[in-house]
ChimeraX commands (.cxc) that place a marker at each C-alpha (Angstrom):
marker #1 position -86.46,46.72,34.93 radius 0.5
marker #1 position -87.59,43.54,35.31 radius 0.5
marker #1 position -87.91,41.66,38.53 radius 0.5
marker #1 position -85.18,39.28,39.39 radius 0.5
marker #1 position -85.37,35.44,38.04 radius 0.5
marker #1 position -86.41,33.13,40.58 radius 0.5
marker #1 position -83.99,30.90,39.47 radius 0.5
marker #1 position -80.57,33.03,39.90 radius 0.5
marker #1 position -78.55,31.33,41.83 radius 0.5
marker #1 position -75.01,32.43,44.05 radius 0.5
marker #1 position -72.04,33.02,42.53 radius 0.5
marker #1 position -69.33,30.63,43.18 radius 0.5
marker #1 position -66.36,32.33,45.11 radius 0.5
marker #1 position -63.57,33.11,42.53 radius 0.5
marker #1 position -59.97,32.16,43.32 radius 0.5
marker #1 position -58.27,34.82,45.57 radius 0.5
marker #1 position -55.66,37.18,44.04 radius 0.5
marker #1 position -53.85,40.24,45.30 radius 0.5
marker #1 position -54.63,43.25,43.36 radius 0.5
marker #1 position -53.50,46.85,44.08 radius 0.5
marker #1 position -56.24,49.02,42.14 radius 0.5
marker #1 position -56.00,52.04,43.36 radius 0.5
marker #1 position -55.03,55.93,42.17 radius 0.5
marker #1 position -51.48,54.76,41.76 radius 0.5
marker #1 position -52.37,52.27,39.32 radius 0.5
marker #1 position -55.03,55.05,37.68 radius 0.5
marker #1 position -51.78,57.06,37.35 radius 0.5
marker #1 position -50.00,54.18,35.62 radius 0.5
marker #1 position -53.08,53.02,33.39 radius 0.5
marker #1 position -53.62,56.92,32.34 radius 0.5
marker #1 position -50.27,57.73,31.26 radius 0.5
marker #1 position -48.60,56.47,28.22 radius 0.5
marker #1 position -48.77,53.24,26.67 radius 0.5
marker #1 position -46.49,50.62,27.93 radius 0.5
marker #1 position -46.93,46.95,29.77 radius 0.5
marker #1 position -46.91,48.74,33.15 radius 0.5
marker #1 position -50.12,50.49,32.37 radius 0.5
marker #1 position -51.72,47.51,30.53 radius 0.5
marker #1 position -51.15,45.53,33.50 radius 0.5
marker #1 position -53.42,48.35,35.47 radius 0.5
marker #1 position -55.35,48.92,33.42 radius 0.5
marker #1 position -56.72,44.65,33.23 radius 0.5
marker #1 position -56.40,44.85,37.02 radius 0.5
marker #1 position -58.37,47.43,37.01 radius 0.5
marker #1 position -61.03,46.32,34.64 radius 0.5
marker #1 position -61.21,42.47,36.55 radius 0.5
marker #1 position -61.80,44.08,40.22 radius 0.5
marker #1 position -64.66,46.67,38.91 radius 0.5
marker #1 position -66.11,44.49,36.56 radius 0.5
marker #1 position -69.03,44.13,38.47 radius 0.5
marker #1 position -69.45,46.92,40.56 radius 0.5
marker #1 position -69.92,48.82,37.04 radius 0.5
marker #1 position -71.86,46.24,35.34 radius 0.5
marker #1 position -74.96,46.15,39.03 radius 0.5
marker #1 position -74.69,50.31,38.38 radius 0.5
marker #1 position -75.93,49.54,34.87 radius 0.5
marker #1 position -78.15,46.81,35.40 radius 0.5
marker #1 position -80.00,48.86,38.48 radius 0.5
marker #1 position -80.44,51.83,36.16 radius 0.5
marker #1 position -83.00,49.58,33.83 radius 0.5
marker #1 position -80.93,47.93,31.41 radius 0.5
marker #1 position -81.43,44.55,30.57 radius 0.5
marker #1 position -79.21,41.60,31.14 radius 0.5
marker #1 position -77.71,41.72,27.71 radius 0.5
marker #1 position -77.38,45.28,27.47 radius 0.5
marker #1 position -75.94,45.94,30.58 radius 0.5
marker #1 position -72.85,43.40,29.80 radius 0.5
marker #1 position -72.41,45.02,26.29 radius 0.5
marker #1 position -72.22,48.89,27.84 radius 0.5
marker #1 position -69.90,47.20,30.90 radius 0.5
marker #1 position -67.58,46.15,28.32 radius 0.5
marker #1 position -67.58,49.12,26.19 radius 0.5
marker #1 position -66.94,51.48,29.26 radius 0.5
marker #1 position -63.56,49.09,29.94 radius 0.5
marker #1 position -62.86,48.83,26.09 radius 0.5
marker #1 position -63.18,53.14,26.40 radius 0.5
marker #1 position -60.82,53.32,29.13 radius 0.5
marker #1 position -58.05,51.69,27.21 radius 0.5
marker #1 position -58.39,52.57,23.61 radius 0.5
marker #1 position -59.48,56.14,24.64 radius 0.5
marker #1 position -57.25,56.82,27.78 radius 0.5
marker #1 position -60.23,58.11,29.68 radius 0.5
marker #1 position -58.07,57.53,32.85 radius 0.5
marker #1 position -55.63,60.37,31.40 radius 0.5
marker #1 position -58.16,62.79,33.12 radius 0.5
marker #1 position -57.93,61.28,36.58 radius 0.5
marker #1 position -56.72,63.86,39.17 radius 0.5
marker #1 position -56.20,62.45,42.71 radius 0.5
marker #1 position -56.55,65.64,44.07 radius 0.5
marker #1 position -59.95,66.00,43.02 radius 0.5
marker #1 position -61.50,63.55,45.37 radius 0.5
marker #1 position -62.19,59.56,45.89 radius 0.5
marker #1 position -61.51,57.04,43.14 radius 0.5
marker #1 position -65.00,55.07,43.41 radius 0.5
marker #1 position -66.58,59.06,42.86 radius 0.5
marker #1 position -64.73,59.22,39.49 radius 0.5
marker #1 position -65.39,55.65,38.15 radius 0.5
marker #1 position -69.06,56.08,39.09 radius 0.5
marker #1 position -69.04,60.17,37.00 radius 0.5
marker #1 position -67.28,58.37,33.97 radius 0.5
marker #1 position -70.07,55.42,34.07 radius 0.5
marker #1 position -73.06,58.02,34.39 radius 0.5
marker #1 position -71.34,59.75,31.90 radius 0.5
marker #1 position -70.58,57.21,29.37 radius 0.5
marker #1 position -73.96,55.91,29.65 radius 0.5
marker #1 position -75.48,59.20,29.24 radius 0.5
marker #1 position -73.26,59.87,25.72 radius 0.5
marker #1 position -72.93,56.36,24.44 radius 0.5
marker #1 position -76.04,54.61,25.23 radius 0.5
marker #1 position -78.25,54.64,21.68 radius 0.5
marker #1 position -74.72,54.58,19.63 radius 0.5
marker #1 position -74.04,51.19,21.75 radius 0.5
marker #1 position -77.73,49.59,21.00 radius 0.5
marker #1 position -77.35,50.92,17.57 radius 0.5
marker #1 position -74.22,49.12,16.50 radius 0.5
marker #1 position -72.56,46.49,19.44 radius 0.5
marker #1 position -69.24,46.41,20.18 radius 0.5
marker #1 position -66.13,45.01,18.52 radius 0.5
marker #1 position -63.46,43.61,20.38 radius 0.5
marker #1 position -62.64,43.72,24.05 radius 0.5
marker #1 position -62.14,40.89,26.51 radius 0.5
marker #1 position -65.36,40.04,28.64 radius 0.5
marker #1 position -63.86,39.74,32.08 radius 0.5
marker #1 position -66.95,37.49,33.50 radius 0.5
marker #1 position -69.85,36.04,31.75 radius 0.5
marker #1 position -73.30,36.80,31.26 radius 0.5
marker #1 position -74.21,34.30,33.08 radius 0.5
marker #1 position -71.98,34.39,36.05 radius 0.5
marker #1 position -72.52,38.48,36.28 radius 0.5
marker #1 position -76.70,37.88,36.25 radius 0.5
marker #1 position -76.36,34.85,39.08 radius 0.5
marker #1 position -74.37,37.75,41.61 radius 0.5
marker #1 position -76.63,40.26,40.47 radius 0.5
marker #1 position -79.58,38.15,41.62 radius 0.5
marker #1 position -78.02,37.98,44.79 radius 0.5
marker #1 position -78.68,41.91,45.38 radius 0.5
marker #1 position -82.01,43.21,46.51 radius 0.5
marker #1 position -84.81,43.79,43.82 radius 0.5
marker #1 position -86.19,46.92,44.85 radius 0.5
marker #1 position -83.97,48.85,47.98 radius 0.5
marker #1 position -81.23,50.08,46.00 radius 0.5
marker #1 position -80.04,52.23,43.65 radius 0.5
marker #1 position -77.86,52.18,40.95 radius 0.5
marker #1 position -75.20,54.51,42.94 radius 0.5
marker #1 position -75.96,52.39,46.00 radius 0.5
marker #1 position -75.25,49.35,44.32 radius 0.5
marker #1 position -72.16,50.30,42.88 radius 0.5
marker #1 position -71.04,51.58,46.09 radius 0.5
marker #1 position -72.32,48.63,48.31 radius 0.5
marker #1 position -70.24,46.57,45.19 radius 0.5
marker #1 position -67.10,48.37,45.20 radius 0.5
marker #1 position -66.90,48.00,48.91 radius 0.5
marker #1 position -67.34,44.70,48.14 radius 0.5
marker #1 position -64.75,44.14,45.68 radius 0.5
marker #1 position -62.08,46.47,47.90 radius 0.5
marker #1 position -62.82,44.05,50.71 radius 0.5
marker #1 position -62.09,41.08,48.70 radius 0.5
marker #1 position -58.93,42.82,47.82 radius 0.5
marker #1 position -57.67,43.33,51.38 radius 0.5
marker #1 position -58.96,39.51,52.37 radius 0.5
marker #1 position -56.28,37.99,49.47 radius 0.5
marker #1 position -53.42,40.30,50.73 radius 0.5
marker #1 position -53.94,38.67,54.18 radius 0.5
marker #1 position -54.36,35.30,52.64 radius 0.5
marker #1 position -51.33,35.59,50.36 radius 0.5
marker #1 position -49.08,37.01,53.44 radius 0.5
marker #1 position -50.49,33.87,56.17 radius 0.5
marker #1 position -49.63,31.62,53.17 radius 0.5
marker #1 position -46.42,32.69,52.82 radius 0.5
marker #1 position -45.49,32.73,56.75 radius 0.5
marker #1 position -46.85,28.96,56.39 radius 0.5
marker #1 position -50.18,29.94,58.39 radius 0.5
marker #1 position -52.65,28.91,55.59 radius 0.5
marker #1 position -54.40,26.36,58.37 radius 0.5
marker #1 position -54.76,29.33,60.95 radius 0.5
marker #1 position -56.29,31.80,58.22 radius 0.5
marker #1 position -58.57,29.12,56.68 radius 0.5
marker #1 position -59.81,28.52,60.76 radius 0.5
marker #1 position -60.03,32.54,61.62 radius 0.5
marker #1 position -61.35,34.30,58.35 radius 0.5
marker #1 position -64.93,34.44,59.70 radius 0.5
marker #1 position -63.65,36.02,62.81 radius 0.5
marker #1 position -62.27,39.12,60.77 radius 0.5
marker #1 position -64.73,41.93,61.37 radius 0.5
marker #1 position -66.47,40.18,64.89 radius 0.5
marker #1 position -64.72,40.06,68.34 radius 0.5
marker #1 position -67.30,37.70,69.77 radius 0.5
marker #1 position -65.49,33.84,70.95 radius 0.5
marker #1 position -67.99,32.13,68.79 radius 0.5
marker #1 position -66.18,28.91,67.34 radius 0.5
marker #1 position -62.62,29.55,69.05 radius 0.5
marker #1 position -63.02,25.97,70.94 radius 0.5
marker #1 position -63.95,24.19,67.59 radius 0.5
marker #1 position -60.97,26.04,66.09 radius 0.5
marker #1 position -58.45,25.55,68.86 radius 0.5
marker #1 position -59.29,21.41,68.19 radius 0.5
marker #1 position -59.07,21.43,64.58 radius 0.5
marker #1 position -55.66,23.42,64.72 radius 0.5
marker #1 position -54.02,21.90,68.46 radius 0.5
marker #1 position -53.92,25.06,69.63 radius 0.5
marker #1 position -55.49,26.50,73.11 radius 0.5
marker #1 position -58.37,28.66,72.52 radius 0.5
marker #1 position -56.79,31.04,74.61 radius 0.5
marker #1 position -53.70,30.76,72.15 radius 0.5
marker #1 position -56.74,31.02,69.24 radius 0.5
marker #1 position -58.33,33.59,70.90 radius 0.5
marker #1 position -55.02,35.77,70.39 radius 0.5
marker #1 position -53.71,34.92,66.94 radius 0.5
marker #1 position -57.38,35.79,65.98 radius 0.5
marker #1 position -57.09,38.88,67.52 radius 0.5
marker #1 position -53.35,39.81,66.01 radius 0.5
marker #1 position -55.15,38.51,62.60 radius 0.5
marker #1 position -58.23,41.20,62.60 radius 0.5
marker #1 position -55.43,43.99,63.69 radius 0.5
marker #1 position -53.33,43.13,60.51 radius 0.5
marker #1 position -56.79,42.77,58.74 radius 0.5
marker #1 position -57.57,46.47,59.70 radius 0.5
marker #1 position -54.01,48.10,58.44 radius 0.5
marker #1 position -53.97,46.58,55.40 radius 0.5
marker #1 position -57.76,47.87,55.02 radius 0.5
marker #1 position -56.36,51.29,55.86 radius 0.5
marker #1 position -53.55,50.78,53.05 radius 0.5
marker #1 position -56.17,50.04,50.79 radius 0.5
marker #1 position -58.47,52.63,51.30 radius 0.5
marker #1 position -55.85,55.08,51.48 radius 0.5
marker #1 position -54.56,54.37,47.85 radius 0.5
marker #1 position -58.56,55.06,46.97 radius 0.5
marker #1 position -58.86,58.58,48.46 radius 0.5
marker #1 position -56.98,62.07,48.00 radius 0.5
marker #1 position -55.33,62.51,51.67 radius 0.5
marker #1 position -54.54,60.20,54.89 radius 0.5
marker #1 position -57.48,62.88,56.44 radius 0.5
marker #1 position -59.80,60.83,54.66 radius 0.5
marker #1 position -58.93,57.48,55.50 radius 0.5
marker #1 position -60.97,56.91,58.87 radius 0.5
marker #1 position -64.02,58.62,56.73 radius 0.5
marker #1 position -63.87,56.54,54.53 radius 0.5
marker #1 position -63.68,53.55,56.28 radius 0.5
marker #1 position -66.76,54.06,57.85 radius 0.5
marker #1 position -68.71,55.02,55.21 radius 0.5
marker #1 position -67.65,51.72,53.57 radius 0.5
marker #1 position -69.10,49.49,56.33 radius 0.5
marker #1 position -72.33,51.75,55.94 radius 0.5
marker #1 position -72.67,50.21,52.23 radius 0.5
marker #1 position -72.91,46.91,53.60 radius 0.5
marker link #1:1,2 radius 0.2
marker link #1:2,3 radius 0.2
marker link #1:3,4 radius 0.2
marker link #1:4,5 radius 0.2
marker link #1:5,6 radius 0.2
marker link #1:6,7 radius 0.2
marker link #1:7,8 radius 0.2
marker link #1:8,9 radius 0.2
marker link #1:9,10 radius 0.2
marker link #1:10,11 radius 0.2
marker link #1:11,12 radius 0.2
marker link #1:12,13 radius 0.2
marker link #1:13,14 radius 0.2
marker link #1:14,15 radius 0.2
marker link #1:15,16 radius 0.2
marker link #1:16,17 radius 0.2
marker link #1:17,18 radius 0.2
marker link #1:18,19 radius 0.2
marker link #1:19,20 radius 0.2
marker link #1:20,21 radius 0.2
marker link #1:21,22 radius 0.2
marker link #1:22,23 radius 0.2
marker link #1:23,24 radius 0.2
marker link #1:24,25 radius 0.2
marker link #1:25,26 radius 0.2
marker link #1:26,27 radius 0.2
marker link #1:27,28 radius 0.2
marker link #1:28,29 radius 0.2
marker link #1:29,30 radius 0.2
marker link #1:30,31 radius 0.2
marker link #1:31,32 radius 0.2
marker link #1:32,33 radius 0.2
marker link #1:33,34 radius 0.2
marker link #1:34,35 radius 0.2
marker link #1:35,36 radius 0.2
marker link #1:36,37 radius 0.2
marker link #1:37,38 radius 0.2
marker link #1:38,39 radius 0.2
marker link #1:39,40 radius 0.2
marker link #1:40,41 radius 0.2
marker link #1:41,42 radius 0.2
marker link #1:42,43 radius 0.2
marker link #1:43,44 radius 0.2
marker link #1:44,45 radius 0.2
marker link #1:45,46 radius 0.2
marker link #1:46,47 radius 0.2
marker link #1:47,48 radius 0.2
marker link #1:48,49 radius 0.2
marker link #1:49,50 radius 0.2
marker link #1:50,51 radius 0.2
marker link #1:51,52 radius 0.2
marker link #1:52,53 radius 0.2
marker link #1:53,54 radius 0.2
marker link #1:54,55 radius 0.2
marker link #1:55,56 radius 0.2
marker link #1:56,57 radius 0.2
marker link #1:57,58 radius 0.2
marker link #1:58,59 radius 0.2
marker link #1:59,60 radius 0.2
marker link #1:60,61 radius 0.2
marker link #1:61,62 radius 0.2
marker link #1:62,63 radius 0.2
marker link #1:63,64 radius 0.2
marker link #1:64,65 radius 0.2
marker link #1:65,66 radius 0.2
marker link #1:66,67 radius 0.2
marker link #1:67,68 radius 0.2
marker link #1:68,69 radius 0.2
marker link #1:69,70 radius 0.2
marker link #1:70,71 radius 0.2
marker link #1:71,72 radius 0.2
marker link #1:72,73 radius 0.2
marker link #1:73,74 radius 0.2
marker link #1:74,75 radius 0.2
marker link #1:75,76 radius 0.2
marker link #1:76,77 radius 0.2
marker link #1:77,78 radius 0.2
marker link #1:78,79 radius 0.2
marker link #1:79,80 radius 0.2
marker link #1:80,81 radius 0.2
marker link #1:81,82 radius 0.2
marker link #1:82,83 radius 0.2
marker link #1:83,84 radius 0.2
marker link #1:84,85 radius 0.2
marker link #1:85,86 radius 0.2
marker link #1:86,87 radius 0.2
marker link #1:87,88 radius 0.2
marker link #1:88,89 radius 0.2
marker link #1:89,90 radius 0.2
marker link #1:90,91 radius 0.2
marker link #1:91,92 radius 0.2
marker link #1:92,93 radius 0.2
marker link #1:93,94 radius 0.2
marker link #1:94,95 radius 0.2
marker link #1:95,96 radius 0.2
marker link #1:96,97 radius 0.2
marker link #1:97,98 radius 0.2
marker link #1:98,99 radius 0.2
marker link #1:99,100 radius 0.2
marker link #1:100,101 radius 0.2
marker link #1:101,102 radius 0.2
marker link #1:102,103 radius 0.2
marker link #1:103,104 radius 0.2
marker link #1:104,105 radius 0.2
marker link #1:105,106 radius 0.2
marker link #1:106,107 radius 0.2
marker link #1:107,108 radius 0.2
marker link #1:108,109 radius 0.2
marker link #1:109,110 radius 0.2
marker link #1:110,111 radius 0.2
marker link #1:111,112 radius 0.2
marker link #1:112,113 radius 0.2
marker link #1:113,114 radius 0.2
marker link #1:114,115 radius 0.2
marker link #1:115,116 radius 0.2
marker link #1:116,117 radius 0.2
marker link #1:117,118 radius 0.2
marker link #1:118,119 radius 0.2
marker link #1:119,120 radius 0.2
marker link #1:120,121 radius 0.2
marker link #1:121,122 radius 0.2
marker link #1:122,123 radius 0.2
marker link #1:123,124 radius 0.2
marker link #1:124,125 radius 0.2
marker link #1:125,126 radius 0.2
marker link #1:126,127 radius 0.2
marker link #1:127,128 radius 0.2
marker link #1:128,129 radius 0.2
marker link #1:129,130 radius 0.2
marker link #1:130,131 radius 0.2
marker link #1:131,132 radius 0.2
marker link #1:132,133 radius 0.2
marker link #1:133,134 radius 0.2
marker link #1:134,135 radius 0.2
marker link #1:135,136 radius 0.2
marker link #1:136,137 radius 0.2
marker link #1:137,138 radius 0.2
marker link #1:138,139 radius 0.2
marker link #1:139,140 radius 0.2
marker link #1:140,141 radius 0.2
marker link #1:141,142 radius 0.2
marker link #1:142,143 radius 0.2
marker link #1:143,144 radius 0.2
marker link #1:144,145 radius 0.2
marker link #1:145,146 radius 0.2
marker link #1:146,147 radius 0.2
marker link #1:147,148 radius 0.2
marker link #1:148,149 radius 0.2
marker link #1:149,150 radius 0.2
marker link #1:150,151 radius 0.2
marker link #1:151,152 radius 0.2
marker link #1:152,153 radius 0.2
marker link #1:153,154 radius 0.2
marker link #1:154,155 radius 0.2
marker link #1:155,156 radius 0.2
marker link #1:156,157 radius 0.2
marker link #1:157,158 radius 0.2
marker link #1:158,159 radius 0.2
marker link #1:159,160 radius 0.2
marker link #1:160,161 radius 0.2
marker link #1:161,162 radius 0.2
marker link #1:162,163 radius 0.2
marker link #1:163,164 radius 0.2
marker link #1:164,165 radius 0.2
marker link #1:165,166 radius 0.2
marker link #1:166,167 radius 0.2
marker link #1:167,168 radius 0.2
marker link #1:168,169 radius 0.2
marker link #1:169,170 radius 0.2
marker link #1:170,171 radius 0.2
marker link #1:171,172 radius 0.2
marker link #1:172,173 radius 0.2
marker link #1:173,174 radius 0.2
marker link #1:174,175 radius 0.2
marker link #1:175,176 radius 0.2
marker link #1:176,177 radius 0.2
marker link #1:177,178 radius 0.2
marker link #1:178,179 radius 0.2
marker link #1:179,180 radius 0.2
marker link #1:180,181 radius 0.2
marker link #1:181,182 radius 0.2
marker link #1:182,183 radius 0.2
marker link #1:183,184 radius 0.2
marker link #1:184,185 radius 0.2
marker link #1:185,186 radius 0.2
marker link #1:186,187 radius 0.2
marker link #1:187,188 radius 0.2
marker link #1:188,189 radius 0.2
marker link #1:189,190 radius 0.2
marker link #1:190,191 radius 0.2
marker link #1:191,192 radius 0.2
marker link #1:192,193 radius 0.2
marker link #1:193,194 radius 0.2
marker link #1:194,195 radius 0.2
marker link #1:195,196 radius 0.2
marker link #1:196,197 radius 0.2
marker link #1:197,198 radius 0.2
marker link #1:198,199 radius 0.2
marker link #1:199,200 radius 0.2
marker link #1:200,201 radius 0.2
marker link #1:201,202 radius 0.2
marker link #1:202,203 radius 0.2
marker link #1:203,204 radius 0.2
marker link #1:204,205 radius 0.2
marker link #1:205,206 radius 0.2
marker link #1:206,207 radius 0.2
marker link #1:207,208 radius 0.2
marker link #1:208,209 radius 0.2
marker link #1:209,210 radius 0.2
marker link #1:210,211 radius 0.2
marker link #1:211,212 radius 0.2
marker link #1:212,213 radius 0.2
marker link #1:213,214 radius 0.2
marker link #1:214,215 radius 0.2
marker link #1:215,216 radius 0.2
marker link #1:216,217 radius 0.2
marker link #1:217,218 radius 0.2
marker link #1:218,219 radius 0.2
marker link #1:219,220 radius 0.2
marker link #1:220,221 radius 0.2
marker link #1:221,222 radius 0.2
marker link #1:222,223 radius 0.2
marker link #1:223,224 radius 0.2
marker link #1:224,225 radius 0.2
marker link #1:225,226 radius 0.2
marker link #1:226,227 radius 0.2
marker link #1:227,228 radius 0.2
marker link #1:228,229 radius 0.2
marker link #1:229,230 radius 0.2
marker link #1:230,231 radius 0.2
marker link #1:231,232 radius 0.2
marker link #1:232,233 radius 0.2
marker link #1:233,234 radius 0.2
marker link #1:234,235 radius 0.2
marker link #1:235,236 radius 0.2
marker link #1:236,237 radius 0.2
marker link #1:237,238 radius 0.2
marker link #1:238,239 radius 0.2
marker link #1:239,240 radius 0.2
marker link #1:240,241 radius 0.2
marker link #1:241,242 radius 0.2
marker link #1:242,243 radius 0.2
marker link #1:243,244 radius 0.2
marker link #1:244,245 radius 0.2
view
């Protein structure tokens, strides 16, 4: 693979959205056809995107290439209900999309370069999916690594618009906007700064931050928990996604 283009440049941040993509939604996109599970199914597709497209690219394939099998693994989940196989009992949802990509590259790879695909929505563009690959380093991962450090990525986004959406609503978009980088840190750095942009104490800052990472943790855990077979595997799993950061 070649080494990455000087000239990449970083991904501008995407509007926030809640998504719920998760084995609940698997169970919806799997199952028969209906507006429910087309609705999963594009949620699904827009929050993996690039988790599955970095796999691809890190196992050799070229820009081009990579964005072509991306979209033909999506368009394959829809028109042929891969999902319809997904058992939550059988493990962690980011360990079956990462089997079905090995697996689709491993059957579909020369059939793909051979003739390209038809139809299909391209969630992101070539562009825009090279300039956050570029971001990644060019020789320490792996493809699985990748993916992984990616999804955890992507799940974390996920959890950060939930919060968002719910301050918004309880008219606290101010306080979030002021407290976001405090999320995963318990050090005081910036609480004065914050305090005088908001009128609030810094003591008074110093707790709503703290309330703010608590609710930031649960609905983490409510995440996760949707990703894995049983509430045993929650904490586990949690940690092991901070290690693929």
């Amino acid at each position: 693979m070649a080494a990455h283009d000087s000239k990449c440049e970083r991904l501008p941040a995407g509007k926030d959205r809640f998504a719920t993509t998760h084995w609940s939604m698997v169970v919806s996109a799997g199952g028969p056809r209906s507006s429910e599970a087309s609705r999963a199914l594009a949620t699904l597709c827009e929050n993996y995107w690039f988790p599955v497209y970095a796999f691809v690219r890190r196992a050799g394939h070229s820009a081009e290439d990579a964005q072509d099998l991306t979209q033909e693994f999506f368009v394959r989940l829809l028109d042929k209900h891969f999902l319809a196989a997904a058992d939550r009992n059988k493990g962690r949802f980011r360990t079956f999309l990462l089997t079905a990509v090995k697996r689709f590259l491993a059957n579909e790879y020369d059939r793909i370069r051979a003739k390209k695909r038809g139809g299909g929505q391209t969630i992101l563009s070539l562009e825009s999916l090279e300039a956050r690959y570029c971001q990644e380093p060019a020789d320490r991962l792996t493809p699985e690594r990748i993916f992984e450090q990616q999804w955890a990525l992507s799940l974390l986004n996920q959890v950060l618009a939930r919060l968002q959406a719910e301050m918004n609503a309880d008219g606290k978009a101010a306080l979030f906007d002021a407290l976001k980088d405090h999320l995963t840190g318990s050090r005081a750095v910036g609480y004065r700064a914050a305090a005088a942009r908001l009128g609030m104490t810094e003591g008074a800052v110093k707790v709503a931050a703290h309330r703010l990472r608590g609710r930031y943790r649960e609905l983490l855990r409510e995440e996760i928990a949707q990703t894995v077979a049983s509430p045993d595997e929650i904490e586990e799993e949690v940690r092991y996604l901070f290690t693929c950061l």
